[in-house]
gemmi code that builds the backbone of each chain (N, CA, C; Angstrom):
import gemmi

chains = {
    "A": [
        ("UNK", (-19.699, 2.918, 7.602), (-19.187, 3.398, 6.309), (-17.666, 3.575, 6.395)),
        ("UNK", (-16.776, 3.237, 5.317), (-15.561, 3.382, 5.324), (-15.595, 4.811, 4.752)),
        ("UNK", (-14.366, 4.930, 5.554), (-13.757, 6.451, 5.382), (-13.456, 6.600, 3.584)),
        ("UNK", (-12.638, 5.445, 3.293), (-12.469, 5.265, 1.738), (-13.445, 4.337, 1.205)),
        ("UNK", (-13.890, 4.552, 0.098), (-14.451, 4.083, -1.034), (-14.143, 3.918, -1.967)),
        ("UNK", (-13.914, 2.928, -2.306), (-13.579, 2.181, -4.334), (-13.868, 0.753, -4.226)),
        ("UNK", (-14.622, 1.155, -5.993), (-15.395, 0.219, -6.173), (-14.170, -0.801, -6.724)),
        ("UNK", (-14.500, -2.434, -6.408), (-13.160, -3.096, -6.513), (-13.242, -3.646, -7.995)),
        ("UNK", (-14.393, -3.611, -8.651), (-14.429, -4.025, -9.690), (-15.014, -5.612, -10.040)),
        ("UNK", (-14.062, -6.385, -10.863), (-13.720, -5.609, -12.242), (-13.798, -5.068, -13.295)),
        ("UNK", (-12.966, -4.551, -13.695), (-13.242, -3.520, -14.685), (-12.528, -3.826, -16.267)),
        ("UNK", (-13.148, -4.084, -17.123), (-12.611, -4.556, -17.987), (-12.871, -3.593, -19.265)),
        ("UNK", (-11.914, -3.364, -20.387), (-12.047, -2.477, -21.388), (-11.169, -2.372, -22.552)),
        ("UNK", (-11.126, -2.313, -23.768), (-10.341, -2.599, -24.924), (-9.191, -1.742, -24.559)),
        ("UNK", (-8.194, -2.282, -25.393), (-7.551, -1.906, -25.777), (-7.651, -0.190, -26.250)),
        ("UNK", (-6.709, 0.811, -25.964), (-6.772, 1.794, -26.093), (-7.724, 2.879, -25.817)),
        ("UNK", (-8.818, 2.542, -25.203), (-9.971, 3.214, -24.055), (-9.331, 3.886, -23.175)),
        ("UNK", (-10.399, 4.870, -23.075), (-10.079, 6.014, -21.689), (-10.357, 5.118, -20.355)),
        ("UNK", (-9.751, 4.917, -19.386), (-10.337, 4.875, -18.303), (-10.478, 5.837, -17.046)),
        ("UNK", (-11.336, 5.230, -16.262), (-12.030, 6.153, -14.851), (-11.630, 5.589, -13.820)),
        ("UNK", (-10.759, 5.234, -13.314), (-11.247, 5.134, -11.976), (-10.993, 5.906, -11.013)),
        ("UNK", (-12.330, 5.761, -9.508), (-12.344, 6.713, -9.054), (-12.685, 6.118, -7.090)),
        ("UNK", (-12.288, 6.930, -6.288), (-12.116, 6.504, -4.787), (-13.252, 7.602, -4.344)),
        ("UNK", (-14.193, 7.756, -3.111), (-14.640, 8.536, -2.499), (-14.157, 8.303, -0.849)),
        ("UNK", (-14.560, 9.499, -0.234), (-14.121, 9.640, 0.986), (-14.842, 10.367, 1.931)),
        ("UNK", (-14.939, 10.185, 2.746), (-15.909, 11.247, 4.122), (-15.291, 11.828, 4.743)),
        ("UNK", (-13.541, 12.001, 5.557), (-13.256, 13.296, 5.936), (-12.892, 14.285, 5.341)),
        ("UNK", (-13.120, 15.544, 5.476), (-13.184, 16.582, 5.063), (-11.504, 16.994, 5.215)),
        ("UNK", (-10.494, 16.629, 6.064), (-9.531, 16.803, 6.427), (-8.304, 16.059, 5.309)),
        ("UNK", (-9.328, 15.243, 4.533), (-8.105, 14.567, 3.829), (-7.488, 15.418, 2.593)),
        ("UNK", (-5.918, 15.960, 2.429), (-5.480, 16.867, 1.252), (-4.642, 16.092, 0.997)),
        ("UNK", (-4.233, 15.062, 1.160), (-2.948, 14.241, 0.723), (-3.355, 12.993, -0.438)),
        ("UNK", (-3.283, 13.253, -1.701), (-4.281, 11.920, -2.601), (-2.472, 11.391, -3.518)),
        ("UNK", (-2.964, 9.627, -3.262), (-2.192, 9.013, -3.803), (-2.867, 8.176, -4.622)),
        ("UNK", (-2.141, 7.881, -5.681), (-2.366, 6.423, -6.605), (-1.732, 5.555, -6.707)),
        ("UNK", (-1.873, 4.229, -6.433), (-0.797, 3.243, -6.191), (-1.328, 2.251, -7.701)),
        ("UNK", (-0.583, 1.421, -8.438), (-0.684, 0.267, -9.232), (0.100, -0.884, -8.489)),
        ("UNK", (-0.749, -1.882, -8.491), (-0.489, -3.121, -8.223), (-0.382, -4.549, -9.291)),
        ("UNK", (0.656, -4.931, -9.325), (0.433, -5.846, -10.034), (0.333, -7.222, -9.683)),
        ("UNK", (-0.142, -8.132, -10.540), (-0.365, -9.297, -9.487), (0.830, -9.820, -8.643)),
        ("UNK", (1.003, -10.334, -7.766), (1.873, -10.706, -6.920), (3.345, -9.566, -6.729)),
        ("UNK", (2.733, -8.565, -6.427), (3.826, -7.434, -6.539), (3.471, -6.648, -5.434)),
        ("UNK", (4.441, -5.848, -5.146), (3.781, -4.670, -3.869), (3.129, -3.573, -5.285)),
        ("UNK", (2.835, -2.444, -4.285), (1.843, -1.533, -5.000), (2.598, -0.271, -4.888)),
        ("UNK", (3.413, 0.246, -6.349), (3.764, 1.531, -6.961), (3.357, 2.639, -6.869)),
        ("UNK", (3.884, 3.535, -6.409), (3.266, 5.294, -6.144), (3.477, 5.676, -7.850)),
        ("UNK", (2.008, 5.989, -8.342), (1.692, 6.086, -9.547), (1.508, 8.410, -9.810)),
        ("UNK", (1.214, 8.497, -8.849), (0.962, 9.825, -8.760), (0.461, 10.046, -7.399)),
        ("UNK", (0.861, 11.470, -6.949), (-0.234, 11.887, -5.464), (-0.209, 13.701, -6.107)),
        ("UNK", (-0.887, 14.062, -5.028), (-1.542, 15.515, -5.147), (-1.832, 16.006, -4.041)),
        ("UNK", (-1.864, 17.480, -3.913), (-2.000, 17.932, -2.263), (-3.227, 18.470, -2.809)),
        ("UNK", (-3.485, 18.819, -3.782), (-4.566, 20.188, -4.155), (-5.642, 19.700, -4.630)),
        ("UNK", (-6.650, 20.400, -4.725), (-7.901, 20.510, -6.004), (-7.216, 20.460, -7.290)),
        ("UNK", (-8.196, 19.830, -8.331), (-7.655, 20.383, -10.025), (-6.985, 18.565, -10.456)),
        ("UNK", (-6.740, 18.906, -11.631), (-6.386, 17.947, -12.375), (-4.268, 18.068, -12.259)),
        ("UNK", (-3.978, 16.915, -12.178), (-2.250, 16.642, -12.300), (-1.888, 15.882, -13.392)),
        ("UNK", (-0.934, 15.892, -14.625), (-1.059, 15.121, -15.849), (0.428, 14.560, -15.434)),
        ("UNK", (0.445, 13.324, -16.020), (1.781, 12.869, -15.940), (1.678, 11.470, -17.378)),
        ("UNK", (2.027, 11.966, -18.335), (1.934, 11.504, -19.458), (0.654, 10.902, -19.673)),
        ("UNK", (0.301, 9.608, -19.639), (-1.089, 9.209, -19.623), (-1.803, 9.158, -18.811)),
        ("UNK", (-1.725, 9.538, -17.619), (-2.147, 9.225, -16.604), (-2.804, 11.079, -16.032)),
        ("UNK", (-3.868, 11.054, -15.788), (-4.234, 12.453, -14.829), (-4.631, 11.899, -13.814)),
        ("UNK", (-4.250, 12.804, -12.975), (-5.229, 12.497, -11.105), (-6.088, 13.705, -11.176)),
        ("UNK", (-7.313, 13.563, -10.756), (-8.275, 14.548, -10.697), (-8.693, 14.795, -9.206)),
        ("UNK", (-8.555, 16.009, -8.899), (-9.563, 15.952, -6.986), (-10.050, 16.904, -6.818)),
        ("UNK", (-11.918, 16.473, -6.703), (-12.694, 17.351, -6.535), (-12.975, 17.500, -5.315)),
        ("UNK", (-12.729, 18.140, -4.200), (-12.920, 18.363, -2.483), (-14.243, 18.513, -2.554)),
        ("UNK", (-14.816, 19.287, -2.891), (-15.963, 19.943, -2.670), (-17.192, 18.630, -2.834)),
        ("UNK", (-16.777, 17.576, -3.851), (-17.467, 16.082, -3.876), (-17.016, 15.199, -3.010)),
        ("UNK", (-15.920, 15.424, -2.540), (-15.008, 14.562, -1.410), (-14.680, 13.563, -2.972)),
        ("UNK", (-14.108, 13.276, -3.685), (-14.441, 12.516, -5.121), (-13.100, 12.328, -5.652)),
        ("UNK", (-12.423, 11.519, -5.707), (-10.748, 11.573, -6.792), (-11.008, 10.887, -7.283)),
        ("UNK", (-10.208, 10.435, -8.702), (-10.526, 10.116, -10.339), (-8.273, 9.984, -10.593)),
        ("UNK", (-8.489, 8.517, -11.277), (-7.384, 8.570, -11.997), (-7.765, 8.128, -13.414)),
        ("UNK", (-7.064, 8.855, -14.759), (-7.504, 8.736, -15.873), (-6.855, 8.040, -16.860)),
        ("UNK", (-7.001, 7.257, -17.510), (-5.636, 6.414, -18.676), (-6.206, 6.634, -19.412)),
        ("UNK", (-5.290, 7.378, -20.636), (-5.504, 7.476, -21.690), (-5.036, 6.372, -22.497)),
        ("UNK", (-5.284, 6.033, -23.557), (-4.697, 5.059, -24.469), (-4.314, 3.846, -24.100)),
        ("UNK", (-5.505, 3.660, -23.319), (-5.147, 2.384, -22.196), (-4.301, 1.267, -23.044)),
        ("UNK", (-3.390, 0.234, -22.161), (-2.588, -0.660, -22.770), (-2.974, -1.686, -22.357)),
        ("UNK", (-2.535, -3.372, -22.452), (-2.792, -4.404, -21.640), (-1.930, -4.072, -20.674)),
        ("UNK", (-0.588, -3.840, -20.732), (0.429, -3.513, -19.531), (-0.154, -2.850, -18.409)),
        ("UNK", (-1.361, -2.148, -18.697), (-2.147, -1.297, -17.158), (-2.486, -2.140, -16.553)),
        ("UNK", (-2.995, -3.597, -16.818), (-3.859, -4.519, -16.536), (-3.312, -4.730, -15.035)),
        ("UNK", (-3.814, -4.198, -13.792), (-3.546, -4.289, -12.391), (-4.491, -4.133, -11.694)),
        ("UNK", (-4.219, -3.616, -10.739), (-5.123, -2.869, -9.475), (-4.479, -1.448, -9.042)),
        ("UNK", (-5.818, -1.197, -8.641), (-5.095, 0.570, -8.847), (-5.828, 0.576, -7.118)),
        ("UNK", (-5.180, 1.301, -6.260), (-5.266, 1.711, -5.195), (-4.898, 2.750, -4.845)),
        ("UNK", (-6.301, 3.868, -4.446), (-6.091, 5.043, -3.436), (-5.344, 5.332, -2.684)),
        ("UNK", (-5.300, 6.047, -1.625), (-4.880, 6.073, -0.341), (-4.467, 7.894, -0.162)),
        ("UNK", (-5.138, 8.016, 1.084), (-4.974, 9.685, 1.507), (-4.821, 9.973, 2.842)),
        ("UNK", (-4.373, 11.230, 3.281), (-4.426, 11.177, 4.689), (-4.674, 12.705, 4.541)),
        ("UNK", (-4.887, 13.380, 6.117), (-4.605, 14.709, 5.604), (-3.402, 15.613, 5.861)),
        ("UNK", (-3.325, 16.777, 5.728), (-1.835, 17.574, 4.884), (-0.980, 17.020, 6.479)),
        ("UNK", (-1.543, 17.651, 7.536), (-0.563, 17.480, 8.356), (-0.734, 15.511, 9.087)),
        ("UNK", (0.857, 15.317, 9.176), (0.608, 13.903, 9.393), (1.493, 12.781, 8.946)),
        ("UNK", (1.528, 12.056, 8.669), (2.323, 11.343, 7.548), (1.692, 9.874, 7.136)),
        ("UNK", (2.749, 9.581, 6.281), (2.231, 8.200, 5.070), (1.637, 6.901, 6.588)),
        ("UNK", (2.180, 7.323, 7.773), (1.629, 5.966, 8.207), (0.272, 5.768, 8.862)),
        ("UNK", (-0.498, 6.885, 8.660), (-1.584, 6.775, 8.765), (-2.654, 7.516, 7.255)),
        ("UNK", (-1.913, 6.888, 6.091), (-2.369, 6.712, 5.028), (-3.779, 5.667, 5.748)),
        ("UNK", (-4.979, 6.313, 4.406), (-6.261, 5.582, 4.575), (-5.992, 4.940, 3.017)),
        ("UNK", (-6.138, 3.749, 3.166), (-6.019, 3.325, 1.661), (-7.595, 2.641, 1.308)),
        ("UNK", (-8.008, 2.874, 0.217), (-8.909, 2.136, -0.698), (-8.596, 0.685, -0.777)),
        ("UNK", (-9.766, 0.162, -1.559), (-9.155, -1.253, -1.554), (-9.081, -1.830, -2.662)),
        ("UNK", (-8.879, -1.295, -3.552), (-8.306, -1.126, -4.664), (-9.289, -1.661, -5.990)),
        ("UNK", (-9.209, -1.036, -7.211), (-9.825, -1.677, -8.482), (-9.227, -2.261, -9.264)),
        ("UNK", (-9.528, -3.571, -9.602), (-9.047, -4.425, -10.742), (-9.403, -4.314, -11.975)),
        ("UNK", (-8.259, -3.569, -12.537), (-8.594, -3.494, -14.075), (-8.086, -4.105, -15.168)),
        ("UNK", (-8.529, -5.131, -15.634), (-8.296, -5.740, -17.436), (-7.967, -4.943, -18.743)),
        ("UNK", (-7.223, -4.835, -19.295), (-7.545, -4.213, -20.735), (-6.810, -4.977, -21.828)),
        ("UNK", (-7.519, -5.259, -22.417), (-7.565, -6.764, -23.433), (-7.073, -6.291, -24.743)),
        ("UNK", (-6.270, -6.630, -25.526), (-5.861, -6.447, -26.607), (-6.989, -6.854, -28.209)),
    ],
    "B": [
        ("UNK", (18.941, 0.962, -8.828), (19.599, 0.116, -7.813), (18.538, -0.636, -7.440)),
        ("UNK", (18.538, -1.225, -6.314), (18.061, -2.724, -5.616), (17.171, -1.664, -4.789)),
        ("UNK", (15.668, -2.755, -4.629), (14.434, -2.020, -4.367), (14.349, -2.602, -2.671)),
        ("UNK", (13.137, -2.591, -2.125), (12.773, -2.955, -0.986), (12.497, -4.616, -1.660)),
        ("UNK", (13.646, -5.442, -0.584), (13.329, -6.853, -0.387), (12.773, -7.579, 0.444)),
        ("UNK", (12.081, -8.413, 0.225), (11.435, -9.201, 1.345), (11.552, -10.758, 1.069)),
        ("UNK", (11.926, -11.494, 2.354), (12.013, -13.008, 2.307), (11.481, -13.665, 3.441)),
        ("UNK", (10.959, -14.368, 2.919), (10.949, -15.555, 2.176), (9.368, -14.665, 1.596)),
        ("UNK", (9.319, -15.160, -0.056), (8.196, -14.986, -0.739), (6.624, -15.527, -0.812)),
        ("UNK", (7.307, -16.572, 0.368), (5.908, -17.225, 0.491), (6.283, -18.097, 1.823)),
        ("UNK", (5.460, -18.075, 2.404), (5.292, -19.046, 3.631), (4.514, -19.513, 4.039)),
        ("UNK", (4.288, -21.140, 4.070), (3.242, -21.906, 4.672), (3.424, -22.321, 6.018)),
        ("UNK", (2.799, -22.587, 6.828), (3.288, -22.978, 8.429), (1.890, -23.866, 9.185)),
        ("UNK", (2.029, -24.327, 10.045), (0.662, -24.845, 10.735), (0.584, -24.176, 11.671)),
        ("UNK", (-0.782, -23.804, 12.049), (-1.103, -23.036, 13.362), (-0.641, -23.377, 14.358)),
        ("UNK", (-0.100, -21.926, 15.152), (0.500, -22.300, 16.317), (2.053, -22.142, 15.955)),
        ("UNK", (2.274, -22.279, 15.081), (4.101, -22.161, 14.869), (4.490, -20.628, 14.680)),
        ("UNK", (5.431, -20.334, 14.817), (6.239, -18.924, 14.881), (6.895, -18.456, 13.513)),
        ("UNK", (6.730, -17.222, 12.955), (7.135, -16.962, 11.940), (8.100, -16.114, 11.663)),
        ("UNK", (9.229, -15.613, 10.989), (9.558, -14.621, 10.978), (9.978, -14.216, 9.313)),
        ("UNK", (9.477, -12.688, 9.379), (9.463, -12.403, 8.154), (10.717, -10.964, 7.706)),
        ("UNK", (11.609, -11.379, 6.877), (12.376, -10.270, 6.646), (11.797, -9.142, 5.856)),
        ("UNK", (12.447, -8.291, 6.187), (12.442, -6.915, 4.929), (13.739, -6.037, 4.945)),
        ("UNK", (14.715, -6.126, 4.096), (15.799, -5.257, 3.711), (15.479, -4.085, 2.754)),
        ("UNK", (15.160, -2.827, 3.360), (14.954, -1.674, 2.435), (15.672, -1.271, 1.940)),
        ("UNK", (15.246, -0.212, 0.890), (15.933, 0.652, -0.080), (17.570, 1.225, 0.554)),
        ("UNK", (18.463, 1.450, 0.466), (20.019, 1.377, 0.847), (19.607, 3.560, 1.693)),
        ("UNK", (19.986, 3.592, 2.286), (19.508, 5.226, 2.894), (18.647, 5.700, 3.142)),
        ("UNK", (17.332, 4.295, 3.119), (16.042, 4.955, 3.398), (16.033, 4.773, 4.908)),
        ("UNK", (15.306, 6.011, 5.587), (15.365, 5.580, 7.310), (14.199, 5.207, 7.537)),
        ("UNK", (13.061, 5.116, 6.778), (11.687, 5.270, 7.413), (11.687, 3.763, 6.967)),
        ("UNK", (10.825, 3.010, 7.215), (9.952, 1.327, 7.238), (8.764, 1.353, 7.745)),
        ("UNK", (8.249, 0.845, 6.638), (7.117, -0.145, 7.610), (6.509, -0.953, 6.751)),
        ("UNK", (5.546, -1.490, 8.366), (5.301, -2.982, 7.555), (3.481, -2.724, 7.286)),
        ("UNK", (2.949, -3.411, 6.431), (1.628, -3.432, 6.204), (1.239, -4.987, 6.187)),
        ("UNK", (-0.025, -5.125, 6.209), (-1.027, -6.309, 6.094), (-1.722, -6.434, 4.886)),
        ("UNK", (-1.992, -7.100, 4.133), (-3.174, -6.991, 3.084), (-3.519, -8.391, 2.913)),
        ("UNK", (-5.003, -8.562, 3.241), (-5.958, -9.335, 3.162), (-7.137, -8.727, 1.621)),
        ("UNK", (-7.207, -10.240, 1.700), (-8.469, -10.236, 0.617), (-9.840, -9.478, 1.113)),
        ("UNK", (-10.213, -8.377, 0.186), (-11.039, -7.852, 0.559), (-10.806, -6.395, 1.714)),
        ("UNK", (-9.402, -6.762, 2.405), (-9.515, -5.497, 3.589), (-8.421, -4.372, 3.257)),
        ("UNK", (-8.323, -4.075, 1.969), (-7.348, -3.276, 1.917), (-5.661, -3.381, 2.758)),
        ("UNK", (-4.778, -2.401, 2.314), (-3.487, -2.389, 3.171), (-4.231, -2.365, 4.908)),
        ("UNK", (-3.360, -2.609, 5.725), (-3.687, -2.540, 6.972), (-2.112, -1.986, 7.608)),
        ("UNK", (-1.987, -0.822, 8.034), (-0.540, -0.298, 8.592), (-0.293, -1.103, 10.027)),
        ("UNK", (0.771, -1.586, 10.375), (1.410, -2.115, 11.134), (2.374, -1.862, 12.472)),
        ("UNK", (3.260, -1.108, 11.631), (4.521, -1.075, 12.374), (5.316, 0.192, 11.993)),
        ("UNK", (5.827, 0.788, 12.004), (6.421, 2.021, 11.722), (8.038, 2.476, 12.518)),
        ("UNK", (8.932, 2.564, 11.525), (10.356, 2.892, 12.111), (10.992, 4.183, 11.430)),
        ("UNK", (11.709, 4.761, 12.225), (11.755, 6.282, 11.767), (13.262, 6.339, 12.633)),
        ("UNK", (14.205, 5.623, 11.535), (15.692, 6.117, 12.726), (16.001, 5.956, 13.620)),
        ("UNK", (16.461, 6.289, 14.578), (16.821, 5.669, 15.938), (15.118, 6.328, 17.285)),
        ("UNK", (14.672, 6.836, 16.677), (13.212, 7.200, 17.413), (12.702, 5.700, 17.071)),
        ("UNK", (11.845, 5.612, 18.798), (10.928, 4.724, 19.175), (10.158, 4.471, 18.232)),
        ("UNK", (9.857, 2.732, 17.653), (8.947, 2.991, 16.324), (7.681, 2.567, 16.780)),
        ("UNK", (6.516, 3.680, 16.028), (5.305, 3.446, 16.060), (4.758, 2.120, 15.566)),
        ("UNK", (4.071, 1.311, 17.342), (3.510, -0.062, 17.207), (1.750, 0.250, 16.998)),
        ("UNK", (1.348, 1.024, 16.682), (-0.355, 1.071, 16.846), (-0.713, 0.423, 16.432)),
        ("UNK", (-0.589, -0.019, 15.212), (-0.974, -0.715, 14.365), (-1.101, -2.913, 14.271)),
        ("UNK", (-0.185, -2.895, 15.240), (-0.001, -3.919, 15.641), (-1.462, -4.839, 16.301)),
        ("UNK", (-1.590, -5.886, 15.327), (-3.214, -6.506, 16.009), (-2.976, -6.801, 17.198)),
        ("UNK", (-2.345, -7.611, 17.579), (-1.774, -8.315, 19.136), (-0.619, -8.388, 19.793)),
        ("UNK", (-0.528, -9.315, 20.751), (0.531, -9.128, 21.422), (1.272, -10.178, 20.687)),
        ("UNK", (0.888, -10.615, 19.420), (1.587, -12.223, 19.330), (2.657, -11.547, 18.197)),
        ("UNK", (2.310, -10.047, 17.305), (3.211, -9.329, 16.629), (3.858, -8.515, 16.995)),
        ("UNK", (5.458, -8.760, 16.629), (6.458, -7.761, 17.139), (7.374, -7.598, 15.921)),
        ("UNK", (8.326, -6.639, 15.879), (8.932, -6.183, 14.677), (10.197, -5.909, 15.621)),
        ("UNK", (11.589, -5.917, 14.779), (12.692, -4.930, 15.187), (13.233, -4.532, 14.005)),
        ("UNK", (13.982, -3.635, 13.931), (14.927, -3.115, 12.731), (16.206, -3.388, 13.806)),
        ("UNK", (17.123, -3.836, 13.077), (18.442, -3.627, 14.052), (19.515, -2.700, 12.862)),
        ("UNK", (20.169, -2.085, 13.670), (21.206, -1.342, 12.898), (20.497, -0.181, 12.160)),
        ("UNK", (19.055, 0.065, 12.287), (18.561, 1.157, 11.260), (18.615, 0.489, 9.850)),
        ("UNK", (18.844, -0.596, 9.277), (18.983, -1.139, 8.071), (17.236, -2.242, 7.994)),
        ("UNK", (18.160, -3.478, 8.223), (17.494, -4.672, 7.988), (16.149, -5.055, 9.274)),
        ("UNK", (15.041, -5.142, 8.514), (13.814, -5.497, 9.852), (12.783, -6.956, 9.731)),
        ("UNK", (13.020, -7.367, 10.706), (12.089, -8.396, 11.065), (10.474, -8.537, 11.644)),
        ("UNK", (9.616, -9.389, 11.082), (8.421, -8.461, 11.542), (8.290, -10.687, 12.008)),
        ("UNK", (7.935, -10.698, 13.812), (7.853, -11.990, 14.050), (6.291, -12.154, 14.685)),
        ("UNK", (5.756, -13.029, 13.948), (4.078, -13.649, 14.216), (4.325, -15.178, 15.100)),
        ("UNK", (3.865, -14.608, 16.942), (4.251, -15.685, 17.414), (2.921, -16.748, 17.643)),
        ("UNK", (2.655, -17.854, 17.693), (1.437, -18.697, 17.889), (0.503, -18.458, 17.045)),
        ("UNK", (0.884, -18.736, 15.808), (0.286, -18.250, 14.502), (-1.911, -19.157, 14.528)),
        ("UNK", (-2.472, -17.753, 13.732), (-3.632, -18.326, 13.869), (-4.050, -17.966, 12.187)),
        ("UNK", (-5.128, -18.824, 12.411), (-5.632, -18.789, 10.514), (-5.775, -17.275, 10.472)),
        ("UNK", (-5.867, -17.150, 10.855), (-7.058, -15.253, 10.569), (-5.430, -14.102, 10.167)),
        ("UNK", (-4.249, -15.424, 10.405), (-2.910, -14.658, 10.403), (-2.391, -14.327, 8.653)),
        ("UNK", (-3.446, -15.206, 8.197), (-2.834, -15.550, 6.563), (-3.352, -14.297, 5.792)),
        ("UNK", (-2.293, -13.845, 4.959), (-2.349, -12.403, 4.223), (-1.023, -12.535, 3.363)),
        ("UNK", (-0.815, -10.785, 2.877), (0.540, -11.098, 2.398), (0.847, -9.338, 3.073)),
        ("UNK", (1.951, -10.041, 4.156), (2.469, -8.744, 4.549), (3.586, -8.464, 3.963)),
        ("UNK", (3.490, -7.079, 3.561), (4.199, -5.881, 2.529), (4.853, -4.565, 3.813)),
        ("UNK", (6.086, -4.701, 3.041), (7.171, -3.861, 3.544), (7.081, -2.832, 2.536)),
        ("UNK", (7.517, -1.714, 3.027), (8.239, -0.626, 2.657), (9.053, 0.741, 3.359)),
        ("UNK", (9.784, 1.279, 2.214), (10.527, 2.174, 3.325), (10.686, 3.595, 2.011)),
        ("UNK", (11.191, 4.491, 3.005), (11.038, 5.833, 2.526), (12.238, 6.646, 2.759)),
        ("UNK", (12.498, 7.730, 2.285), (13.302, 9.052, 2.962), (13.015, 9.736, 3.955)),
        ("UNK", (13.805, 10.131, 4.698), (13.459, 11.788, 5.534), (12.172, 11.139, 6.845)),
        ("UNK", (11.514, 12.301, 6.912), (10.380, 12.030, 8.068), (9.064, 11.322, 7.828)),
        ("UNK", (8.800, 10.242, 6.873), (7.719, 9.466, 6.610), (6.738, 10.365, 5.750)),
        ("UNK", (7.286, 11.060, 5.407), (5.775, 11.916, 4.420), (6.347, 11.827, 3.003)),
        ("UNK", (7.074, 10.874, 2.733), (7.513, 10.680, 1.384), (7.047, 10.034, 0.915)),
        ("UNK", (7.395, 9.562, -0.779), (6.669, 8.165, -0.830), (7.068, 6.818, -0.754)),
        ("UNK", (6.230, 5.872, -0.451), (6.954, 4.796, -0.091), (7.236, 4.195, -1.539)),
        ("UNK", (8.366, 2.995, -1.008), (8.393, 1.976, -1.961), (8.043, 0.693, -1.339)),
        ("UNK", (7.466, -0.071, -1.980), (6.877, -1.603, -1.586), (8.168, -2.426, -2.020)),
        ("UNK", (8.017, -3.465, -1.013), (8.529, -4.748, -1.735), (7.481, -5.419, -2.332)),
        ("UNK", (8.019, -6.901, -2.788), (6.720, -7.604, -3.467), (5.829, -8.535, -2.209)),
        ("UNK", (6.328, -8.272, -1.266), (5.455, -8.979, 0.323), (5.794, -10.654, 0.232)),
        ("UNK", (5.323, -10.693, 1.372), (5.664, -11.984, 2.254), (4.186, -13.086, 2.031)),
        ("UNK", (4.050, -13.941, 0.805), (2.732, -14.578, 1.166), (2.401, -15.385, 2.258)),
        ("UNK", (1.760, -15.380, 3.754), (1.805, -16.239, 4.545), (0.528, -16.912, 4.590)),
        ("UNK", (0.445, -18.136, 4.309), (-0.478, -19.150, 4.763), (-0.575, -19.900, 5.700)),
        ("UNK", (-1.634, -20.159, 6.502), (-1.545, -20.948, 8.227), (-2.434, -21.897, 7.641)),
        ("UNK", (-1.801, -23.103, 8.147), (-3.200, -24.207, 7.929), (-3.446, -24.403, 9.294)),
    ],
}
model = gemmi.Model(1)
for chain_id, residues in chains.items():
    chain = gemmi.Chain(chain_id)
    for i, (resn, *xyz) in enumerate(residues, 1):
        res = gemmi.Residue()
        res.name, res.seqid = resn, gemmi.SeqId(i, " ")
        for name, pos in zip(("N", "CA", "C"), xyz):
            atom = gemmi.Atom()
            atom.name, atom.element = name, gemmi.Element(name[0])
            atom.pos, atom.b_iso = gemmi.Position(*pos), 0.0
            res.add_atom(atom)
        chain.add_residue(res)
    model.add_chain(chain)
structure = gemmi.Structure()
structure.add_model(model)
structure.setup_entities()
């Protein structure tokens, strides 16, 4: 079993839809949650991260992390075609650093006009 | 300003030949590194440089990959006796301070081995 989990998709959805996507994980040690967007032939953008439990809003976008499910969730509101990427996880825990980030393997998402 | 670069954008080669791949980071960032990404296997961490401290090789599949940064600036990541299983698109990035920041990507290196 991988330490990270996400489902790769794809994921496809109209224009202006909520979306879900969401990563799971098995150590208990991980407090460090990132969201990366990828676009095709592009490196992959730090979209949001979080140290804590609870929801983080950053205009359309929330990061959600439930520990207690081992479970994170990124949310688009008013989805656009411009989201249309791959969205990739990646966590480690508090003490440590980015280079032993565990990354997901990312979800491909469509959103069609 | 000017992001994390990487050249050449694409590279084809025949097995067995030697590669070398640039990455010029963000202008004051000290931290680098290099990643792997294959179809299907997620990022894969590589190489790691942190200033004039020894940079973390763990990540490194073999002995046939080696990296330098010279000057703390500009880094080379070289794939020697290239094998199919070598083809991916390795992605640079670099950071501030002690590596717990966030990174920035370049747009990566596509390498293909026939």
């Amino acid at each position: 079993q991988k330490e990270v989990e996400q489902d790769p998709g794809p994921l496809s959805v109209p224009e202006g839809a909520i979306v879900s996507l969401n990563c799971t994980y098995s150590n208990s040690a991980f407090q460090y949650f990132m969201w990366y967007r990828q676009y095709s032939r592009k490196g992959p953008e730090l979209l949001m991260y979080t140290y804590s439990s609870g929801n983080k809003e950053d205009g359309r976008f929330t990061a959600q992390v439930d520990k207690s499910s081992k479970y994170i969730s990124l949310f688009i509101r008013d989805s656009q075609p411009s989201d249309s990427a791959t969205y990739l996880c990646a966590m480690r825990p508090l003490t440590g650093n980015n280079r032993k980030l565990i990354w997901g393997l990312g979800t491909s998402l469509a959103v069609n006009p | 300003g000017a992001g994390v670069s990487q050249s050449p954008s694409n590279k084809v080669t025949e097995k067995g030949k030697d590669v070398e791949l640039r990455c010029d980071p963000i202008s004051g960032h000290t931290a680098l590194y290099w990643y792997r990404q294959s179809l299907g296997q997620g990022l894969e961490f590589l190489i790691y440089f942190q200033g004039n401290s020894a940079p973390d090789k763990s990540g490194l599949p073999s002995d046939r990959f080696s990296a330098e940064r010279t000057g703390g600036s500009v880094s080379t990541l070289t794939i020697q006796r290239t094998q199919q299983e070598d083809s991916a698109v390795y992605l640079c990035a670099s950071s501030t301070g002690t590596g717990n920041q966030p990174q920035h990507f370049g747009d990566g290196t596509r390498l293909s081995i026939l």
